[in-house]
N, C-alpha and C positions, 0 to 999 in steps of 0.2 A: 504494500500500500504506500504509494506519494505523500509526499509531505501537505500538499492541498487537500489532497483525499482526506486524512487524517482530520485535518482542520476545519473541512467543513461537516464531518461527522461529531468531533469534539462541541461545535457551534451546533448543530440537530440539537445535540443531547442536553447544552445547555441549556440551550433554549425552552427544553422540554420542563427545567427544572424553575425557571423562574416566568411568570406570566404578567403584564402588564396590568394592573389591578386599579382601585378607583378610590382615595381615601377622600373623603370630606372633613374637615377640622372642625372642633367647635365654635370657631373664626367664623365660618363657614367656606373659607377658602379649598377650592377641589384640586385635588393632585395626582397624576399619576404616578403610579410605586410601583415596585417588584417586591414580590412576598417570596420568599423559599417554599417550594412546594409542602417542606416539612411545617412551616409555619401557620399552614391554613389549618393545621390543627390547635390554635393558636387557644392558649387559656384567656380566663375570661378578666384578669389581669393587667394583661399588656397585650399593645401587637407592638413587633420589632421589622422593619423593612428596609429596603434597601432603595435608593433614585434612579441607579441605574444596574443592569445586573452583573456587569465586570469592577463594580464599584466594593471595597472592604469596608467600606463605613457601613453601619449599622443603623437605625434612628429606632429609635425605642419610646413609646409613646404608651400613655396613661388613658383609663376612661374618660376621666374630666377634659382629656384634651383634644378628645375627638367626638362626632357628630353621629359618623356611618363612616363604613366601607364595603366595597363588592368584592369577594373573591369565590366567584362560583357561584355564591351566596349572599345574599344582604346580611351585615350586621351592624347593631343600633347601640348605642353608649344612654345605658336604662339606670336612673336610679330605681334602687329595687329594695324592699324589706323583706330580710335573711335573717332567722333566729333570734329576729327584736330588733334589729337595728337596720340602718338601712346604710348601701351603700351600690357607688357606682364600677357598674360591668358592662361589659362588651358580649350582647348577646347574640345568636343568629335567629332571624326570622323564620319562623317554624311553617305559620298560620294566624294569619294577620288581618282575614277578611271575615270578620263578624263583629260581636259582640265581646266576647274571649280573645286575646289573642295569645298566643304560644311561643315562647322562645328557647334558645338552649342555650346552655352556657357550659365550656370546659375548665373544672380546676386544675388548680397545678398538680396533681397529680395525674391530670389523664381521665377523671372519670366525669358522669354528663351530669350535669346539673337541668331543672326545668323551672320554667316562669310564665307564669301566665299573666296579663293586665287586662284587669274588669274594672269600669266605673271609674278609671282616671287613677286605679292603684295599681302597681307592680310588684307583685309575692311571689316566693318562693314556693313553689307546691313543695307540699308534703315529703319525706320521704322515708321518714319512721310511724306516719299516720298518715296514710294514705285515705283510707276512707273516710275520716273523719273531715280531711280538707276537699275529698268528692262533696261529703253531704253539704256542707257549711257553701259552697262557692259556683255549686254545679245543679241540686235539684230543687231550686227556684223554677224553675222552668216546666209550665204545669204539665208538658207531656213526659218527664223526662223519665227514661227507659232505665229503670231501678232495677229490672231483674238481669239485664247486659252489664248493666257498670257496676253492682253495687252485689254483694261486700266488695271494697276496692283491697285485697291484700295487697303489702307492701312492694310484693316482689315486684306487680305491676306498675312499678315507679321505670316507664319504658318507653319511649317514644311514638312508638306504636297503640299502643295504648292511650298516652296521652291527646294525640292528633285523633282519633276515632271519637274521644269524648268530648274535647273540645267542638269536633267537627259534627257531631250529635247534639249538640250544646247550641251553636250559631243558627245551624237549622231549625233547633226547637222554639226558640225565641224568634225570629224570621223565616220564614217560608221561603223566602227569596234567595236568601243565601243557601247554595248546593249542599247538601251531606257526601260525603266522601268515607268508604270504608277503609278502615287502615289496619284493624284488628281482627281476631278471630278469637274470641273464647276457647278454654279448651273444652275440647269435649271430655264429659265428664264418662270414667269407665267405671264398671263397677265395681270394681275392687277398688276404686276412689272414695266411695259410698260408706266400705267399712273402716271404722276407726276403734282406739279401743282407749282407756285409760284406766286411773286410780282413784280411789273414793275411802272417803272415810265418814265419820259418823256418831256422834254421840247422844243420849235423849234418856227418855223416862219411859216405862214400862208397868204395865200394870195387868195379876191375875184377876181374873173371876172362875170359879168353877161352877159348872150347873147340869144337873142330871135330866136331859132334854126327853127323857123315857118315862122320866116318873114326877117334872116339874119340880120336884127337890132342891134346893142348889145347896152350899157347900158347910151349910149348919151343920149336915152330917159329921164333918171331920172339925168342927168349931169355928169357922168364917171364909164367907163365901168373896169376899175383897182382901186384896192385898194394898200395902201402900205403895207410891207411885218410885220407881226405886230405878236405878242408874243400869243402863243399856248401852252396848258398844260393839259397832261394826268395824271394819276393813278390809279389802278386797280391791275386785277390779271391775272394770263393766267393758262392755261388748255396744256396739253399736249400728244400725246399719241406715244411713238417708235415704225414705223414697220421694223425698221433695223437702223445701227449705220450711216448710212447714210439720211435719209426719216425719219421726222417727222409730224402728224398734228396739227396744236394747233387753239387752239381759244382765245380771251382775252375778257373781260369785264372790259373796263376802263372810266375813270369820263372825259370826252374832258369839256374845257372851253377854249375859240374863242371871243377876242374883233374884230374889225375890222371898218376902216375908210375909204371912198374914198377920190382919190387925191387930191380933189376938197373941200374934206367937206360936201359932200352932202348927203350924205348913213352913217348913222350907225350901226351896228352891234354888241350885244352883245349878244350871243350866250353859252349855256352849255348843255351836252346833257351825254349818253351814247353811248360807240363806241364800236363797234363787229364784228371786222376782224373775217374771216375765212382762213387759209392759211396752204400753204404747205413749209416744210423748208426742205430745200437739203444742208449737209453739205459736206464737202469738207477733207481731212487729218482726219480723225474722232481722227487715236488714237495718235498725235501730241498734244503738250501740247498748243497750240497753234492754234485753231478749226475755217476757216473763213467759213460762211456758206452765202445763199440767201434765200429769201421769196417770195412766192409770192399770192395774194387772194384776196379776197374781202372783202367790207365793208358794213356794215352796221349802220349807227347813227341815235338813235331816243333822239328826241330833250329833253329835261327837261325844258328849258326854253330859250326864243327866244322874243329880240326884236330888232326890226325895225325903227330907225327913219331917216328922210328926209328931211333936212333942204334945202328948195325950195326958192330961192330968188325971189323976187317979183313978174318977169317977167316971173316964168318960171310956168308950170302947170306939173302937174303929171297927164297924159292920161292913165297908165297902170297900175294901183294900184299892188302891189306882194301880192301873199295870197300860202305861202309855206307850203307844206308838215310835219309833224310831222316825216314822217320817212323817210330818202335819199341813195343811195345808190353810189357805188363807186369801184374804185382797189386802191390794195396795194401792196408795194415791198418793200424790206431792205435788206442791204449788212450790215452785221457786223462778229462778231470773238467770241467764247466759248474762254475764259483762265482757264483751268484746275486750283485749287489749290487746296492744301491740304486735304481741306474738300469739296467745294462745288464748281461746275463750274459758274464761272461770266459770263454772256452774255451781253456784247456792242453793237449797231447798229444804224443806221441810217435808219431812214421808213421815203417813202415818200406815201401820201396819195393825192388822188384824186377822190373827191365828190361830185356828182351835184344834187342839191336839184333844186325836182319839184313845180315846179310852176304851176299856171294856170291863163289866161285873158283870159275874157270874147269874148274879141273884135279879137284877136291874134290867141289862141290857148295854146299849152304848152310851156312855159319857162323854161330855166336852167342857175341853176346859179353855175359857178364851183369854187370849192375852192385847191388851193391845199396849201397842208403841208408839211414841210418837220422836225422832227422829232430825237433829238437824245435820245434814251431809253438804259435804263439799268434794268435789269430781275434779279433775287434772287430766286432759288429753297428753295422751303420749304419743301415738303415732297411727300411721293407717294400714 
């Protein structure tokens, strides 16, 4: 290869590296620049350019000191409110034609920042509460499509996403201005559906016994009430979504149950395993804020069960109890989803009600009913 050959492939290739670009000053003075192709990744910072592109001088310039420039792209020198405060950056125009408009911005490290200006402000969307700066900024807007955008998890802090919602956002409030698709939901599979977590549980419990064969209740053995006495679960739950409203879950948790009569008469110490089956119907689903109901059945089989019967002198025990290993029962809970950050907390209140069989000889079948009443707290762990 010629020394010309060489030199105008050297000039090709330069050329290819710096592109005559268009800065506007806050002056308002317009200028032509060369950027380095590396620099149109430029943070939101500074931009640094050059006059001419064989030239080593460098010119380094501030947001306050510029207006706009083109490189490929339009970008605007935004005062903008980030984290409380506000300060000025050099954004790229995203989506600019509505109501909304959308900007990006690169830090110094390389990663994308987003900003949107509504109403004559300029914010930083979200990017560790994502749905929370959707609800507050975006569903003003009386059509606006809450089952595509909303929950907003954080992950979709994403370009693609943001330009769908913004561009869903200008059309909902104007007719006139186009919708443009940018995003795709994922589709949800069904083993998306199942999730499972931890749960625990403290509350108050209370016996009655009554002889439903002969209408008797629990004089026979000296008191048919016990007092209201301390109850404790732990375990895990199972869960499966057949919409943002209707869930089933099951639990398998560790129940342990003292218990006394009035009287002194009846003891109780009781521990077993417990396996509601139940249906949960929530309520506001995409509120931060989620109150829901349960409601199902029970199932506890014992681990260990005993009985004592402290008989004073006078009295006899006619009807020995000889209980079931495994009882059954319903359930019901009122409590509230708190959305946070990362994972939704579940609060509630379950009450249970269980009647373990019995059998005498002389009588027929006995039950004895216990109810519970329960305040648990749930932890998602994974799906």
């Amino acid at each position: 290869m010629n020394r010309s050959i060489f030199l105008s492939v050297l000039m090709l290739f330069s050329l290819k590296n710096f592109a005559q670009d268009i800065l506007v000053l806050a002056s308002g003075d317009t200028l032509r620049i060369y950027i380095k192709k590396a620099f149109k990744s430029t943070n939101a910072y500074q931009l640094t350019y050059k006059l001419a592109p064989e030239s080593t001088d460098e010119i380094l310039l501030k947001p306050n000191q510029i207006r706009s420039f083109f490189i490929g792209n339009q970008y605007v020198s935004l005062s903008v409110e980030k984290d409380g405060t506000k300060e000025q950056l050099l954004l790229q125009e995203i989506l600019v034609n509505g109501k909304i408009k959308l900007y990006k911005g690169v830090d110094s490290e390389g990663n994308p920042d987003f900003f949107i200006s509504k109403d004559g402000k300029n914010l930083a969307v979200s990017r560790d509460n994502l749905n929370s700066f959707v609800e507050t900024y975006f569903t003003d807007c009386p059509n606006f499509n809450r089952e595509r955008y909303l929950p907003a998890e954080n992950k979709l802090y994403r370009q693609d996403y943001l330009m769908d919602l913004v561009s869903h956002y200008n059309h909902c409030v104007d007719e006139k201005v186009a919708y443009f698709r940018y995003y795709e939901p994922k589709k949800i599979k069904k083993r998306d559906n199942l999730s499972w977590g931890l749960k625990a549980g403290g509350g108050l419990q209370e016996y009655a016994y009554r002889s439903f064969a002969t209408n008797a209740n629990a004089f026979l053995y000296g008191s048919a009430l016990f007092n209201w006495q301390a109850s404790f679960v732990a375990g895990f739950y199972g869960n499966i979504n057949y919409s943002k409203n209707f869930s089933m879950l099951a639990d398998l948790t560790y129940l342990y149950r003292n218990a006394l009569s009035d009287d002194g008469v009846i003891e109780i110490k009781y521990s077993g395993i417990n396996l509601p089956l139940y249906g949960e119907f929530r309520f506001l689903a995409d509120k931060k804020v989620c109150p829901f109901i349960q409601l199902g059945g029970n199932t506890l089989v014992a681990i260990a069960a005993k009985y004592k019967f402290n008989v004073p002198p006078p009295f006899q025990i006619l009807r020995p109890i000889s209980l079931s290993p495994v009882s059954f029962g319903l359930m019901g809970s009122l409590g509230v989803y708190v959305k946070t950050s990362s994972k939704p907390l579940k609060f509630e209140i379950r009450m249970y009600q269980d009647f373990f069989e019995s059998s005498n000889p002389t009588f027929g079948d006995d039950k004895m009913r216990v109810a519970s009443i329960l305040l648990m707290f749930s932890y998602p762990v994974g799906n």
